[in-house]
C-alpha positions in Angstrom: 15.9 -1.3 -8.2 12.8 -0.1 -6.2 10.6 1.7 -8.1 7.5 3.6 -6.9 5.0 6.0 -8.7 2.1 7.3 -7.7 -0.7 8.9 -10.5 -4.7 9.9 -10.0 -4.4 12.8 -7.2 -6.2 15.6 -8.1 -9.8 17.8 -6.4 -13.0 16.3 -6.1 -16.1 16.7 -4.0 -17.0 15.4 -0.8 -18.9 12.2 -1.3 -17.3 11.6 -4.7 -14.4 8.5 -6.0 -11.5 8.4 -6.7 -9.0 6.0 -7.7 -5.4 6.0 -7.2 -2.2 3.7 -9.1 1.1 3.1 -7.7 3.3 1.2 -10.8 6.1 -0.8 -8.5 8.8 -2.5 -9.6 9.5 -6.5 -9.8 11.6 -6.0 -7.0 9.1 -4.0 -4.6 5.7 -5.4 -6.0 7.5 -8.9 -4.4 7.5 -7.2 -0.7 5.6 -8.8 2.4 4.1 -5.2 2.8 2.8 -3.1 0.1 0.1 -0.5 0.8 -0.5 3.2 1.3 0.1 6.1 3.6 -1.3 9.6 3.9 -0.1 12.9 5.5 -2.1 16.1 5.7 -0.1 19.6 6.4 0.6 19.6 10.0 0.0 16.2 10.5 1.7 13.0 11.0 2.2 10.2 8.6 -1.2 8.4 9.1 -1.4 4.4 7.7 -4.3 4.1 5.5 -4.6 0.7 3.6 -2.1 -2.5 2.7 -1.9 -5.7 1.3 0.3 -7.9 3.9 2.2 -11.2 3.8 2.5 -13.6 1.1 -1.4 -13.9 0.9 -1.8 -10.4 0.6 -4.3 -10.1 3.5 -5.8 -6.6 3.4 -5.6 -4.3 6.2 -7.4 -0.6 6.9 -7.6 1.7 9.2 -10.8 2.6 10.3 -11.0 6.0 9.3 -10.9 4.5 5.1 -12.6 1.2 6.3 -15.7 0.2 4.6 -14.6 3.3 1.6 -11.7 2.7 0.3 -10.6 -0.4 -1.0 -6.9 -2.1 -2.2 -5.7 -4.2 -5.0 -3.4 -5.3 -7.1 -2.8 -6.6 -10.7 -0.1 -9.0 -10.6 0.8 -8.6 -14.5 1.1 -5.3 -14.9 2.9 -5.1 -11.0 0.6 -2.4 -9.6 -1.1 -1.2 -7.0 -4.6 0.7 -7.3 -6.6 2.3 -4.0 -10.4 2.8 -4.8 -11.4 5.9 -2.9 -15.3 6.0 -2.6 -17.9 9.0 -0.4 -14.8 11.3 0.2 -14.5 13.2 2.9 -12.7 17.0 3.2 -10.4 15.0 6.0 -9.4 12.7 3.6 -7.5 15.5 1.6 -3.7 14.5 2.2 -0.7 13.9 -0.4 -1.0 9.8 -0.7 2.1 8.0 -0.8 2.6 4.3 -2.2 4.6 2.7 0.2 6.1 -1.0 0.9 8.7 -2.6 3.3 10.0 -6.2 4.0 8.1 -6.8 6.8 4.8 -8.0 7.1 4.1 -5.8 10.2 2.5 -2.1 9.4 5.1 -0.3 9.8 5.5 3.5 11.2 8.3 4.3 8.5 7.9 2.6 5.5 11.5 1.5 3.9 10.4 2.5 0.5 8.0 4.9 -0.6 7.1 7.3 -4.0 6.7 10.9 -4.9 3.4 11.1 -3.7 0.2 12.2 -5.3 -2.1 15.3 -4.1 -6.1 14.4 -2.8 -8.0 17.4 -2.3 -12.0 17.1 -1.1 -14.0 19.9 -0.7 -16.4 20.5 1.5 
């Protein structure tokens, strides 16, 4: 079945790393479209970084571009997102998310628990 679970939330201070791990399942590790998403209180579901198609071309959005970086280890089937020089407006609950289709998409089919980032100022 799918499986998605977020771990490495937690505070840290603006300009500091760090690094988040989604553990997927066979199933949803296999998915065209695997990535992250954020969403800040108040705010809308905002796309933040993905590995798409059977390549796994990487995609960002430009707020995270050039910081944060994606990857994946394909034995142990997971998915890590390597937050660097964080900013108070990156503090969100971070979601692992993935879908069938290789287009970003504005509701991911599957998604975990979520994990807290806080950055302080």
């Amino acid at each position: 079945q799918v499986q998605l679970v977020e771990s490495g939330g937690g505070l840290v201070q603006a300009g500091g790393s760090l690094r988040l791990s989604c553990s997927a399942s066979e199933s949803t590790f296999r998915m065209l479209f695997t990535g992250w998403f954020r969403q800040a209180p108040g705010k809308e579901r905002e796309f933040v970084a993905a590995l798409i198609g059977s390549s796994g071309t990487t995609s960002y959005a430009d707020s995270v571009k050039g910081r944060f970086t994606i990857s994946r280890d394909n034995a142990k089937k997971s998915l890590s997102l390597q937050m660097n020089s964080l900013k108070p407006e990156d503090t969100a609950v971070y979601y692992c998310a993935a879908d069938t289709q290789t287009i970003i998409p504005t509701l991911p089919r599957y998604w975990g628990q979520g994990t807290q980032v806080t950055v302080s100022s």
